[in-house]
C-alpha positions as CSV (number, residue, x, y, z in Angstrom):
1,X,63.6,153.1,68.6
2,X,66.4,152.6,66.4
3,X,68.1,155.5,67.2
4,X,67.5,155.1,70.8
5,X,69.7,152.2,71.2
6,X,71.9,153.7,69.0
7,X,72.7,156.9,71.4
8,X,72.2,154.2,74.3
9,X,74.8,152.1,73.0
10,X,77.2,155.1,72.6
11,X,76.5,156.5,76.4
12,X,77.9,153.7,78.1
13,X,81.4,153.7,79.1
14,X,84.4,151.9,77.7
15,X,86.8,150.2,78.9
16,X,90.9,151.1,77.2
17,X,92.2,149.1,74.8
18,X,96.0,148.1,75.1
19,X,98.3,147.5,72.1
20,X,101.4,145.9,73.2
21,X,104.7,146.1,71.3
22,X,106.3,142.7,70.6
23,X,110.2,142.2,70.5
24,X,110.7,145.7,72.3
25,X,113.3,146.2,75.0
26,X,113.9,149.2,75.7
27,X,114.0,149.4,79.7
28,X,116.3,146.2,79.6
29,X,119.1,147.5,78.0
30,X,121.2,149.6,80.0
31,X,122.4,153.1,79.4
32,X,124.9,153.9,77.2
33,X,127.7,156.8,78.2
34,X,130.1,157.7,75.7
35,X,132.2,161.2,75.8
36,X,129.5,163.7,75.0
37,X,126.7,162.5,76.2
38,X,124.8,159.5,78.4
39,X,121.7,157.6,75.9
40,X,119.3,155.6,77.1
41,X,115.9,154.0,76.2
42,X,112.6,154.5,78.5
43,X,109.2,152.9,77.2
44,X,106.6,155.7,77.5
45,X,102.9,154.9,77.8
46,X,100.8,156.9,75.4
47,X,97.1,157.1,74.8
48,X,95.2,158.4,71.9
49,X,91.7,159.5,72.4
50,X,89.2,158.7,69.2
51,X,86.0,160.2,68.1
52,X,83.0,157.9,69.3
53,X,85.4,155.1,69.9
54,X,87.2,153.5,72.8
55,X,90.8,155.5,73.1
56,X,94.1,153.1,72.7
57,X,97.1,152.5,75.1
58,X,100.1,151.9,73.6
59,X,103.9,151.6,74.8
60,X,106.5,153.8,72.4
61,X,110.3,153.2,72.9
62,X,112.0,156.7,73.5
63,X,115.5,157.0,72.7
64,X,117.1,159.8,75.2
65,X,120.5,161.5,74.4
66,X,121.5,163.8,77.7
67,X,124.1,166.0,76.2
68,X,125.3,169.0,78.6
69,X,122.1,169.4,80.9
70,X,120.0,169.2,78.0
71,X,117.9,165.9,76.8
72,X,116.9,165.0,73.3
73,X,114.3,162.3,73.0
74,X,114.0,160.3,69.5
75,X,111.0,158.3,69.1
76,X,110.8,154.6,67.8
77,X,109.5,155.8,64.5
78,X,113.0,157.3,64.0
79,X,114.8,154.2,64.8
80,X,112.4,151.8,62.3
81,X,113.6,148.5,60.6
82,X,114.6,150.0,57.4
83,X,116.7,153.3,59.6
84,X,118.3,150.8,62.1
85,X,119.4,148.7,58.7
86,X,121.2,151.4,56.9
87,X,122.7,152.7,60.0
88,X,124.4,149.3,60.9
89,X,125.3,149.3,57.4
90,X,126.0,153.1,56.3
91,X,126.3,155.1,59.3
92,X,127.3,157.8,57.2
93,X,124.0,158.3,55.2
94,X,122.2,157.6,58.6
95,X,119.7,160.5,59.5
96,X,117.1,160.5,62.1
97,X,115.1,163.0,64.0
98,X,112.9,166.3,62.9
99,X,113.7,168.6,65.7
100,X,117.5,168.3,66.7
101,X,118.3,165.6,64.3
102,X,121.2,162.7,64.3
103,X,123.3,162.1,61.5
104,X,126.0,161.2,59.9
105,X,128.1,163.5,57.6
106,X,127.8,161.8,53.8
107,X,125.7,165.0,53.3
108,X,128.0,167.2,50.5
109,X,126.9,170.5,50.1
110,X,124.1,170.6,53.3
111,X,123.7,172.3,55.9
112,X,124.9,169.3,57.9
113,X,127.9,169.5,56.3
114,X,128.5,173.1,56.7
115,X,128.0,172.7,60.7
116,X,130.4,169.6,60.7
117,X,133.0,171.8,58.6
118,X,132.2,174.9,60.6
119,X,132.8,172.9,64.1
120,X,135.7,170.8,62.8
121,X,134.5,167.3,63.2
122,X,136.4,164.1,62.1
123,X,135.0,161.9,59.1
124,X,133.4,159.0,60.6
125,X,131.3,160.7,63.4
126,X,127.6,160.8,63.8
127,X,126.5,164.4,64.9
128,X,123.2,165.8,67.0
129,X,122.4,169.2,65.5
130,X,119.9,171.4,65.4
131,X,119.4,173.8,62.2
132,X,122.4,175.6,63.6
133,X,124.3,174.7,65.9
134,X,126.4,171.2,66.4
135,X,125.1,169.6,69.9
136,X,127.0,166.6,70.5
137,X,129.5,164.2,68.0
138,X,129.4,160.0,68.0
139,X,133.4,159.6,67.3
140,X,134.5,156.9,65.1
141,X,135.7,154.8,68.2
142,X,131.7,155.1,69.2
143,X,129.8,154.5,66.5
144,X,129.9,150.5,66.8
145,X,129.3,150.7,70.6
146,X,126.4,152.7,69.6
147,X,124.8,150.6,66.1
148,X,124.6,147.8,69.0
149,X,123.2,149.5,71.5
150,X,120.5,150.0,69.1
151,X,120.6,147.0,68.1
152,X,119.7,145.7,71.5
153,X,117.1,147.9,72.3
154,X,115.5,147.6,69.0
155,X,116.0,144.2,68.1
């Protein structure tokens, strides 16, 4: 009997459980268009299904770089407290991103700083690169426009 309420308990449908993120605004801050490229922020509604339980609904801020036709999304996990901190701070030792990643170029003897050497870009830029190829360059003049950007969205 036990065992009946049990499966009886587990047949019955559930309703989705939302998880809000606090302090978040992405969708609020406008766009940002510098030389290279155009970023902006989009909250994306994600939902993770669970074994025997109900599935969650959550809201992720997506950073988007559009650089020549092609867009780059960075997730808020890339953009954390700690991340935002040392890139306000030491944009140069700033890296972000597994796929194409952004960085800056306090990287001696890297492959970042082969690209950047390879590509001739100035000291003081952030880059967007793949594992080869250099995609699009934050200039010096940019970089503070951009640390508030992200400021804003991810305050």
């Amino acid at each position: 009997m036990l065992l009946g309420m049990f499966l009886l308990h587990y047949r019955t449908p559930v309703s989705k459980v939302s998880v809000g993120i606090d302090g978040v605004c992405g969708e609020d801050t406008p766009p940002l268009d510098l030389r290279e490229m155009r970023i902006y922020a989009k909250e994306v509604r994600r939902t993770r299904d669970r074994l025997l339980r109900a599935p969650v609904t959550y809201e992720e801020v997506c950073v988007y770089f559009e650089i020549k036709e092609r867009t780059i999304r960075f997730t808020a996990f890339d953009f954390e407290p700690d991340r935002v901190k040392l890139l306000v701070n030491f944009p140069q030792q700033f890296i972000a991103g597994s796929g194409p990643f952004l960085s800056g170029l306090d990287f001696p003897d890297s492959q970042i700083a082969e690209i950047a050497e390879k590509n001739l870009v100035p000291a003081g830029c952030l880059i967007i690169m793949d594992y080869e190829n250099l995609l699009g360059t934050i200039y010096p003049d940019e970089v503070p426009v951009f640390q508030q950007w992200v400021l804003r969205v991810f305050h």
